[in-house]
ZAMARGU-4260 file (C-alpha; in steps of 0.2 Angstrom, whole numbers, plus 5000, padded with zeros to 4 digits):
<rodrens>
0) 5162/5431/5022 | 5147/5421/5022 | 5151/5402/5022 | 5141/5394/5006 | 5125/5383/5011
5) 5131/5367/5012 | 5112/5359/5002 | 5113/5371/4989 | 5117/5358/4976 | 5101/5350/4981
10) 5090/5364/4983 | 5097/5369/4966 | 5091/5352/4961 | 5076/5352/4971 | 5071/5368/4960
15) 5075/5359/4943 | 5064/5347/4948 | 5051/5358/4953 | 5051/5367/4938 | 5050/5352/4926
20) 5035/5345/4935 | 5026/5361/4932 | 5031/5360/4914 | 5025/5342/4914 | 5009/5347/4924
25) 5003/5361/4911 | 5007/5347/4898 | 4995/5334/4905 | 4983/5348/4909 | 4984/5355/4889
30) 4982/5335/4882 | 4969/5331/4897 | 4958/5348/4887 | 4963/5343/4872 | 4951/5326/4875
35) 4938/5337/4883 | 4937/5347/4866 | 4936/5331/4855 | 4923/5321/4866 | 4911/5337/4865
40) 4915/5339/4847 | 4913/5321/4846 | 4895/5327/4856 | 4889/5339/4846 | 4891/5329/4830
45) 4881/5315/4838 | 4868/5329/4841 | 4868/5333/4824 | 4867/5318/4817 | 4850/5314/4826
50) 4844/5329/4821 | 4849/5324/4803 | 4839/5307/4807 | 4823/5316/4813 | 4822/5327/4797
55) 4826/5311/4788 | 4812/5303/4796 | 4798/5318/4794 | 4804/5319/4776 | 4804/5300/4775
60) 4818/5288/4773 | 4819/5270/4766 | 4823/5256/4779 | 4842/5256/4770 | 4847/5272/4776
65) 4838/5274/4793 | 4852/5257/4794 | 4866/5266/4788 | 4859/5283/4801 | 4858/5271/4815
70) 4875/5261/4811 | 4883/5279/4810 | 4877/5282/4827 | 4880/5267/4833 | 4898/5271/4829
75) 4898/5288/4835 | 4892/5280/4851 | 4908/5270/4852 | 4920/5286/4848 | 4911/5294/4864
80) 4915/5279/4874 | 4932/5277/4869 | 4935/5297/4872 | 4927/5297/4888 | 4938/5284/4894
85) 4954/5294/4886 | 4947/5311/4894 | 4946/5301/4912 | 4964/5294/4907 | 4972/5310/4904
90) 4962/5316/4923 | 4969/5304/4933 | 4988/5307/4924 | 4985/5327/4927 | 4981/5321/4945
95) 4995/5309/4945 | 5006/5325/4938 | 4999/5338/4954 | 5003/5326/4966 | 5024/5325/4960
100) 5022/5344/4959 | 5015/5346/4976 | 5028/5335/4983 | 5042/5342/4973 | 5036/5358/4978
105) 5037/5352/4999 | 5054/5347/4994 | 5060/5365/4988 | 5050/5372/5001 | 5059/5361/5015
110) 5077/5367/5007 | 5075/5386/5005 | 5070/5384/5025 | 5084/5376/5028 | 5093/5389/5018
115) 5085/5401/5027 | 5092/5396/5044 | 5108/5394/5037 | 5108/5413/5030 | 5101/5418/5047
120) 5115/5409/5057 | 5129/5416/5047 | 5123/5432/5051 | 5125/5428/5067 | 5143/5422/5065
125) 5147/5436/5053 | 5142/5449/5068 | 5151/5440/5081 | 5165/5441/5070 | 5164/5458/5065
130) 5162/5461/5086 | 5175/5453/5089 | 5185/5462/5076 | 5180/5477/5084 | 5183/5473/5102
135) 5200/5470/5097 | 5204/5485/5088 | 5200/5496/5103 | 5209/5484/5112 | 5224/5489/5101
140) 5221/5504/5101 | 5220/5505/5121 | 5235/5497/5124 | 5243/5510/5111 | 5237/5525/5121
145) 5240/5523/5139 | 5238/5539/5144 | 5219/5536/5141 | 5210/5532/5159 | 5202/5514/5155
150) 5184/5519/5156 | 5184/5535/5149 | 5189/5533/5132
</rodrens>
């Protein structure tokens, strides 16, 4: 009977951890989107809003709300900033995040090797064992029979 591989605690570890990193990857990779979407919702109403100013201009605005359009813009400005900071934020955690999984991944990797040889060497030994068992069953079975020529059997 195959002995047990002595690591498979921490193999079995090794893939616990493997599998919560990629859990924690997709995470990072879904909130790092989630910025993208709002800085280029946050774009688009930028773009609208100028648009709004221009028609406000070829229609003709008092000096009172081209303030208020270019204080909104001003502020819209600010959000963009803000978001482009959070979006680059939320890269360099996702970044962070692929770096844990690729070495959590070395790790497994390293183990189920090691696992690997040790399948392969009590192969080996179960073989050798199971030769052995054989060899001394005809063995037996020699010394039972004596009128058998050695040889010819």
């Amino acid at each position: 009977m195959p002995r047990r591989f002595p690591l498979q605690s921490l193999h079995d570890l090794a893939a616990d951890r493997l599998e919560a990193a990629s859990r924690r990857l997709a995470e990072l990779k879904r909130t790092w989107q989630a910025a993208e979407d709002k800085l280029a919702k946050l774009r688009d109403y930028q773009q609208e809003y100028r648009q709004r100013l221009g028609q406000a201009v070829r229609e003709g605005l008092d000096v009172t709300r081209m303030r208020d359009f270019h204080a909104f813009l001003a502020k819209i400005e600010v959000a963009i900033r803000h978001q482009l900071a959070e979006v680059e934020r939320c890269r360099q955690a996702w970044e962070h995040g692929q770096r844990v999984w690729l070495e959590e991944r070395r790790k497994l990797k390293t183990y189920e090797v090691l696992k690997a040889r040790h399948a392969a060497s009590e192969r080996v030994r179960e073989n050798r064992l199971e030769q052995r068992d054989q060899d001394e069953h005809a063995r037996r079975i020699r010394a039972a029979t004596p009128h058998l020529p050695r040889g010819e059997d």
